[in-house]
C-alpha positions as CSV (number, residue, x, y, z in Angstrom):
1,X,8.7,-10.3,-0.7
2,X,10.3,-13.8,-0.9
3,X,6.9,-16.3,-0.8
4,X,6.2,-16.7,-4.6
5,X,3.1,-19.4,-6.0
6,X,1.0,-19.5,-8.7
7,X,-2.3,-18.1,-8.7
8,X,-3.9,-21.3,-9.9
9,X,-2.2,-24.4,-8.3
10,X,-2.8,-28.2,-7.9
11,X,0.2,-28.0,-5.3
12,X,-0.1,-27.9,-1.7
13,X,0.0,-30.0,1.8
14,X,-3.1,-28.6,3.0
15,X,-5.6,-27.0,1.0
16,X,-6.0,-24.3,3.6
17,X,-2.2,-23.3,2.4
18,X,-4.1,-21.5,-0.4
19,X,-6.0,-18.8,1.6
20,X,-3.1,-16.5,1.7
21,X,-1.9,-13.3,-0.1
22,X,-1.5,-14.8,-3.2
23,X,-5.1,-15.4,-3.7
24,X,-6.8,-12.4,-2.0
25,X,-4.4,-9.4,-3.0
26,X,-2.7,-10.9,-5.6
27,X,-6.0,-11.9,-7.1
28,X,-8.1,-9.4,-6.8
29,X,-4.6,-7.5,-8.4
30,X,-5.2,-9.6,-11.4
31,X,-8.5,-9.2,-11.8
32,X,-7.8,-5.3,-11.9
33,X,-5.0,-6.1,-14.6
34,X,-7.6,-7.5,-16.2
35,X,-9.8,-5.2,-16.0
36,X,-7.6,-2.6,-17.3
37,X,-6.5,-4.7,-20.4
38,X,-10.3,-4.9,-22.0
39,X,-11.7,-2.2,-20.0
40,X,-14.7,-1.7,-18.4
41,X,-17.5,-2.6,-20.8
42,X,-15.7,-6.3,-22.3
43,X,-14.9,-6.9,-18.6
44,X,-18.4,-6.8,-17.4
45,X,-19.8,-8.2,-20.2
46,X,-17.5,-11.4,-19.6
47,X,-18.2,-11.9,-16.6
48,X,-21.8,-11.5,-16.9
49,X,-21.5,-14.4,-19.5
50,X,-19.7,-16.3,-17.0
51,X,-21.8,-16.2,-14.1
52,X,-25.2,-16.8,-16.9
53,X,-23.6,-19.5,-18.1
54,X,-22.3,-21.5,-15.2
55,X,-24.9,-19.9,-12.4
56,X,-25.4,-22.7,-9.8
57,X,-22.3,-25.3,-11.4
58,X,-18.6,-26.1,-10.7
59,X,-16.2,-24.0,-12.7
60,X,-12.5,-24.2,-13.1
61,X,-9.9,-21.2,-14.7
62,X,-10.3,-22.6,-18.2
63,X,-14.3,-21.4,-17.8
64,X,-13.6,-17.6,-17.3
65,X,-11.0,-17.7,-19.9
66,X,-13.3,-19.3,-22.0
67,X,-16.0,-16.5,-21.4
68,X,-13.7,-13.6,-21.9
69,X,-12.6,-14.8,-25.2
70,X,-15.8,-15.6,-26.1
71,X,-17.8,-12.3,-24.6
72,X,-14.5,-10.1,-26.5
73,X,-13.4,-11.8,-29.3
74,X,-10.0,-11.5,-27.7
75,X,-7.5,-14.5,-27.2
76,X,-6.6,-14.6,-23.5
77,X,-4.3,-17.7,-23.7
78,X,-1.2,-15.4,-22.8
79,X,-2.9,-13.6,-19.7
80,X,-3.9,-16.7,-18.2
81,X,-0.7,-18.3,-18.8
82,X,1.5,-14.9,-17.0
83,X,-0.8,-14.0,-14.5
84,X,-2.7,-17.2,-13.0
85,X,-0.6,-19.6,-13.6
86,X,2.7,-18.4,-13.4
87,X,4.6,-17.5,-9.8
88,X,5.2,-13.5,-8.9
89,X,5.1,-10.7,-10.8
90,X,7.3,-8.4,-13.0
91,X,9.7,-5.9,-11.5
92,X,10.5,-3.0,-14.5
93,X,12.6,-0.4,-14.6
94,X,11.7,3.0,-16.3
95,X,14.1,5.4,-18.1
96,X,12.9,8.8,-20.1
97,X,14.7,11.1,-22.2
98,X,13.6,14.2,-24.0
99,X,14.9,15.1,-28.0
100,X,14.1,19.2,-28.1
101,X,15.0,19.3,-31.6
102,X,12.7,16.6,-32.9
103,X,10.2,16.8,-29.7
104,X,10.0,13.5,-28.6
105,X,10.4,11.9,-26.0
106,X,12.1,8.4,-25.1
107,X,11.0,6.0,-23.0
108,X,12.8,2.8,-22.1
109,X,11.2,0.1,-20.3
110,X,13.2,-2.8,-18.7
111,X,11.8,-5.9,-17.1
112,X,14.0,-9.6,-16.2
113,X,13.4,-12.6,-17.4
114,X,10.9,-14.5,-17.6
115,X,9.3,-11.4,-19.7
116,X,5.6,-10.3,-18.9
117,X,3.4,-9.3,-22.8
118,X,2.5,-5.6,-20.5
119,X,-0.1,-3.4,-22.5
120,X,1.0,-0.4,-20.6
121,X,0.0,3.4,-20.1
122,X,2.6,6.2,-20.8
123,X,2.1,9.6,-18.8
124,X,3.3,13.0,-19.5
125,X,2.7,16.2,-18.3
126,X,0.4,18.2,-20.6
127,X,-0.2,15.5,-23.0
128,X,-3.1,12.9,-23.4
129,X,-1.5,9.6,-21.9
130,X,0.1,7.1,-24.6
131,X,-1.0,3.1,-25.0
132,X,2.0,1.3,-25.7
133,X,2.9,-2.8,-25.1
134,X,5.7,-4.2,-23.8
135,X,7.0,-7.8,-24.9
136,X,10.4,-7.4,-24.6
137,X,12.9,-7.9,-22.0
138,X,14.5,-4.1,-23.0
139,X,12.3,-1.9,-24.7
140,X,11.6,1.7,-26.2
141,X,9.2,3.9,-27.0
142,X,9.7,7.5,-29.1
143,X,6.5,9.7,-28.1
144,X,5.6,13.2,-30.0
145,X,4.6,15.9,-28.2
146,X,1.6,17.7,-29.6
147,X,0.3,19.6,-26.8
148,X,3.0,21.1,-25.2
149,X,6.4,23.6,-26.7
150,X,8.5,20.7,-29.1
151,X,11.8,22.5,-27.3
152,X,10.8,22.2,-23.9
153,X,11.2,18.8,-21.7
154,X,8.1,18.1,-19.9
155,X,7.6,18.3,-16.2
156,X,7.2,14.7,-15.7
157,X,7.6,11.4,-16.8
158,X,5.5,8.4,-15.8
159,X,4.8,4.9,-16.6
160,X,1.5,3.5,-16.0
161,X,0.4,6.4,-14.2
162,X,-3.1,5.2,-12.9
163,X,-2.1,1.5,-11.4
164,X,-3.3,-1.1,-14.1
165,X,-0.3,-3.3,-13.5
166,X,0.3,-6.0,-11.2
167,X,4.1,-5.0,-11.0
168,X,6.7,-3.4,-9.1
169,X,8.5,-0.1,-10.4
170,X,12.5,0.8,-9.6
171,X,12.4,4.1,-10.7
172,X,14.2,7.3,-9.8
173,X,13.2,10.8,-10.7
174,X,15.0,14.6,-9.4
175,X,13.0,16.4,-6.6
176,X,12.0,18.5,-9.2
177,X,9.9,16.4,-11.3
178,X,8.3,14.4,-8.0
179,X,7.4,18.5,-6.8
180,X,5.9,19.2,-10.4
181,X,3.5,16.1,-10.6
182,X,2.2,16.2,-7.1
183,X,1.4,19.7,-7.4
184,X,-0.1,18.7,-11.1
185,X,-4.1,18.4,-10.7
186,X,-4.9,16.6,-13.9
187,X,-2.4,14.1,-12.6
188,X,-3.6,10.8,-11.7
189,X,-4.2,9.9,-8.1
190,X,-1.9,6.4,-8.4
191,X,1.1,8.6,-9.7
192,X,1.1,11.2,-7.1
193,X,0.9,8.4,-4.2
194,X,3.9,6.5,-5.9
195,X,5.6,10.0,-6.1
196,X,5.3,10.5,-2.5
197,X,7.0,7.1,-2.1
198,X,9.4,7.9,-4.3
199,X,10.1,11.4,-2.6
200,X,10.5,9.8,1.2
201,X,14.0,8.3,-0.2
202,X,15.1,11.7,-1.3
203,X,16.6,15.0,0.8
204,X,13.5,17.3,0.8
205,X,14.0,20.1,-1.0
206,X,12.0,23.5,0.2
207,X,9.8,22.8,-3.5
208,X,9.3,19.0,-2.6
209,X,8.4,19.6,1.0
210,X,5.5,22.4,0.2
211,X,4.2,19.6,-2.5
212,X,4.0,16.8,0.1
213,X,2.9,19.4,2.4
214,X,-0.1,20.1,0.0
215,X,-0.5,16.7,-0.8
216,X,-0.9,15.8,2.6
217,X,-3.8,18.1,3.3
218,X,-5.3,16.9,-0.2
219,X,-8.9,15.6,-0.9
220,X,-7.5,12.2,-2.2
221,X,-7.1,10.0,0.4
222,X,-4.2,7.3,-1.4
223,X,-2.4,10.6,-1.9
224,X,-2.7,11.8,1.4
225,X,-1.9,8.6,3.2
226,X,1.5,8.1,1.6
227,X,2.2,12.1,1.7
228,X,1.8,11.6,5.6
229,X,4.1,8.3,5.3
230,X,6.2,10.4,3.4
231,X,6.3,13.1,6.0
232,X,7.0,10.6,8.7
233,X,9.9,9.0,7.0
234,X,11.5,13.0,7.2
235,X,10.8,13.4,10.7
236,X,8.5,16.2,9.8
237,X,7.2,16.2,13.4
238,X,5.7,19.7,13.2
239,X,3.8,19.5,9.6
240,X,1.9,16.4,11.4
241,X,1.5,17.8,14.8
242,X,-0.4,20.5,13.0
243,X,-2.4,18.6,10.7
244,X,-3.6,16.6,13.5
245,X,-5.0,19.7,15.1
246,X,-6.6,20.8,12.0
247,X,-8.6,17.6,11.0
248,X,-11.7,17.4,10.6
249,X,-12.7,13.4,9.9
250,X,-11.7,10.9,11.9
251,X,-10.0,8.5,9.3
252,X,-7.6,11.4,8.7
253,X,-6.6,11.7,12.2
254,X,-6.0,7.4,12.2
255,X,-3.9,8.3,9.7
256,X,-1.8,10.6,11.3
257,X,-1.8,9.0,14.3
258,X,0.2,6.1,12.5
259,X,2.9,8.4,10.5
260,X,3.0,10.1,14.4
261,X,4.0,7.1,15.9
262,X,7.0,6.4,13.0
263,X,8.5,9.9,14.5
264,X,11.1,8.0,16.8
265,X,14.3,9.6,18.5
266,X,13.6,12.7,18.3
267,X,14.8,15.5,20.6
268,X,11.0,16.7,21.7
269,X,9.9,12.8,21.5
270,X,9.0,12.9,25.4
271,X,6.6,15.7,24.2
272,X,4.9,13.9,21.4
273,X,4.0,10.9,24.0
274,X,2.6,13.1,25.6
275,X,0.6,14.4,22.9
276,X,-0.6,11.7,22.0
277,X,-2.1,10.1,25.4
278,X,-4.1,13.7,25.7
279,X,-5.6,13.5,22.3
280,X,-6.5,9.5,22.7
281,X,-8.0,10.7,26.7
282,X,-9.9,14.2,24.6
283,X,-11.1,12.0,21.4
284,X,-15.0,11.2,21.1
285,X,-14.0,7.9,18.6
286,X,-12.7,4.7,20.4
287,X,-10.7,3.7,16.8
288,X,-8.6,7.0,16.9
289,X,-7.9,6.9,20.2
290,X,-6.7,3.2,19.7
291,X,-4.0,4.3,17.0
292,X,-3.1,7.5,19.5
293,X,-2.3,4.4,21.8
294,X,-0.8,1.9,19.4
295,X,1.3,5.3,18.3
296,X,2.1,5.9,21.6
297,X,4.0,2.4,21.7
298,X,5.7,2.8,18.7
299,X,7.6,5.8,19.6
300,X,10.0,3.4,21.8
301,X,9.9,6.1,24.6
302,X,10.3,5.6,27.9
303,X,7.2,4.5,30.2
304,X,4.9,2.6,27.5
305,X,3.6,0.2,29.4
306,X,2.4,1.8,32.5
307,X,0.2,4.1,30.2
308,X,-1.1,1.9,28.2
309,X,-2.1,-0.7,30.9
310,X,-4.1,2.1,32.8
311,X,-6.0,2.9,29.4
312,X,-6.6,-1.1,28.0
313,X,-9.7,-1.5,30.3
314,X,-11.5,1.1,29.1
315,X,-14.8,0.7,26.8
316,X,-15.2,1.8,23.1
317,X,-16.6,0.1,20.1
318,X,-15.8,-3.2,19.4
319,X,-12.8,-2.9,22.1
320,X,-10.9,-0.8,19.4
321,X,-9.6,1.4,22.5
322,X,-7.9,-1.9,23.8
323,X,-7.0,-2.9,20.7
324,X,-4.7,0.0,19.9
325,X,-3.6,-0.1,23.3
326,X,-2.3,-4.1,23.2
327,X,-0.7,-3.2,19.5
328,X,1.2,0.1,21.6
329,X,2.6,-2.7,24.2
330,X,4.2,-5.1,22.0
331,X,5.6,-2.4,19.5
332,X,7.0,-0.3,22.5
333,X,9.5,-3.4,23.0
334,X,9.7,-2.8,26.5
335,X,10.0,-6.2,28.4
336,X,6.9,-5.2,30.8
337,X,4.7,-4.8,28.5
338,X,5.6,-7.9,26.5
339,X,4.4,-9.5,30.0
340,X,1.4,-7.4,30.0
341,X,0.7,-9.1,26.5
342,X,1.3,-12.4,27.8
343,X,-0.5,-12.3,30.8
344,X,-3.6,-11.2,28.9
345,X,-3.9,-14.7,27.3
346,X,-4.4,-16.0,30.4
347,X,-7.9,-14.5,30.6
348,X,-10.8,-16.6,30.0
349,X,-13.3,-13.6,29.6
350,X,-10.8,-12.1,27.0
351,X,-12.7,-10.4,24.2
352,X,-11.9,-12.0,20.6
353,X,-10.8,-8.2,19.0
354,X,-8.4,-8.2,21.9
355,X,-7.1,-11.9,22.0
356,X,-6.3,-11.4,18.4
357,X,-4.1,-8.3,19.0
358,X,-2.3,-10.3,21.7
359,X,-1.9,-13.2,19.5
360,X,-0.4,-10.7,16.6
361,X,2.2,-9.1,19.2
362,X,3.4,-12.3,20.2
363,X,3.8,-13.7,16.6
364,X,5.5,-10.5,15.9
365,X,8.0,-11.3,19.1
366,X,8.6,-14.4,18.2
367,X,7.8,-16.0,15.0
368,X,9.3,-12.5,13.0
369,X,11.5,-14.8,11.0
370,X,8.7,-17.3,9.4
371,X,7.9,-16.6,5.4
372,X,4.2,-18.1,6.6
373,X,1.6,-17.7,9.4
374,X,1.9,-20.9,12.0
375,X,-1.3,-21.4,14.4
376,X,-0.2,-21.4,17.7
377,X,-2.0,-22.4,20.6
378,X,-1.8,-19.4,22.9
379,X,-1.3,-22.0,26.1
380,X,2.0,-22.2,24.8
381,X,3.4,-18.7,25.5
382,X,2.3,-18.9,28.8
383,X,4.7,-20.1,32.0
């Protein structure tokens, strides 16, 4: 949120500084902008000149922007120049406004300085979605409805409704229109997930709530992972209690298990914790029981660390039982199992999935306030 770089940089202390963020997810973000801007078939065929022409060389950025323009035909000075090798990323701001008697509809797209050349994709419910290109700081588009009544406002809104951008949206939109494009199948899956996010900052409506509800129980699993956020951040303790019953796969209970453990301060909290050591004790799959655990912790109730220290020996996969278990301990905040943490790195015979966990409690304790990873030697925590 505040570490900005290039993509592409000759700058640094230590050229391990540049195996961060930046250039995994903002990277392979870019790439997926990319992507989006020539589509599939220039996009492979690019990089399929790329790699024929420079198989078994050095390359530097100049060479793949050299292959794209050459494979397309297009000039892709100006992508380069925004997205590698300038610092962060564009934050816009989306307004829409509907005309009955002409039956349009107006959308206004805003973005700060320095401004970002955006070709950008316009969704609306029960029309074909709209290619426009933003290169202005303030910006708008009039759009005709053709498939749906000219006097009638359609039931959603929404820019760049299946993710091509490598931007941030500020957008605000009535419970009504959130309820009406999650319960929209031809809707993209991108624009229902931001729609949950949007929809965890609002008062739930009864209409809202059965749509996250529904979403939440959906077959797409970026929709139902931020419906389940969504129903975390309203406390909707008894929607996920049941859903946990009723799962059938095992990455659906994980995620569960982690909106479950955002359910602090609640009146039947003591119940919950108790929930949740039963299921992780009852389930057949070492990784869900280690986010019952880790959940377990981050409810903040009382008596964390005695049940998670009985459970941390036990075998599963990979150690994912201890895992989840150590991750429980230091989010549970209580001061003995802080000191369970740190006495763990005292082991010698201390498995690496489980040292690792330690390691990320302990940065988490104390090194919370850093904009950048430090390597510490473990020694160091220790009395």
């Amino acid at each position: 949120s505040r570490y900005q770089r290039a993509l592409v940089t000759n700058r640094w202390d230590d050229a391990y500084e540049l195996f961060d963020r930046v250039a995994y997810e903002q990277g392979s973000l870019v790439l997926h902008t990319l992507c989006s801007w020539l589509g599939d078939q220039r996009f492979h065929a690019a990089l399929a000149l790329y790699t024929s022409r420079h198989a078994h060389g050095l390359v530097e950025t100049a060479d793949l922007r050299q292959a794209i323009e050459d494979a397309t035909g297009e000039p892709a000075d100006w992508f380069f120049d925004q997205w590698v090798l300038r610092a962060g990323h564009p934050a816009l701001t989306m307004r829409w406004s509907h005309d009955p008697a002409r039956g349009q509809v107006a959308v206004t797209i805003e973005q700060p300085e320095p401004v970002y050349r955006l070709p950008l994709s316009i969704g609306i419910a029960g029309e074909p979605a709209v290619r426009v290109e933003v290169t202005k700081s303030r910006e708008t588009f009039i759009i005709h409805q053709t498939s749906t009544p000219a006097t009638s406002a359609p039931a959603w809104v929404f820019a760049d409704p299946m993710g091509e951008l490598l931007a941030t949206w500020e957008e605000t939109h009535p419970p009504a229109t959130l309820a009406a494009l999650l319960m929209d199948p031809s809707a993209p899956a991108h624009a229902r997930a931001r729609a949950c996010g949007l929809a965890a900052k609002l008062h739930p409506t009864p209409s809202l709530r059965q749509a996250i509800v529904a979403a939440a129980g959906g077959l797409a699993e970026l929709v139902r992972e931020e419906a389940l956020t969504t129903l975390a951040a309203w406390l909707a303790l008894d929607e996920l209690r049941d859903f946990y019953r009723a799962a059938t796969s095992e990455r659906h209970r994980r995620l569960i298990a982690v909106a479950l453990g955002r359910c602090r301060g609640l009146p039947d909290t003591a119940q919950l914790a108790e929930d949740l050591l039963s299921w992780a004790d009852a389930s057949a799959s070492g990784c869900t029981a280690g986010e019952l655990l880790a959940a377990r912790g981050a409810l903040e109730h009382p008596g964390a660390s005695a049940a998670l220290r009985a459970r941390e020996s036990r075998p599963s996969w990979n150690h994912r039982l201890a895992v989840g278990a150590v991750r429980g301990l230091g989010a549970s905040t209580e001061a003995a199992a802080l000191d369970e943490v740190l006495s763990l790195l005292a082991k010698t015979d201390l498995p690496e999935a489980v040292l690792a966990a330690a390691q990320s409690v302990l940065m988490g304790e104390y090194f919370v306030e850093l904009d950048y990873l430090t390597v510490v030697d473990p020694e160091s925590f220790l009395p």
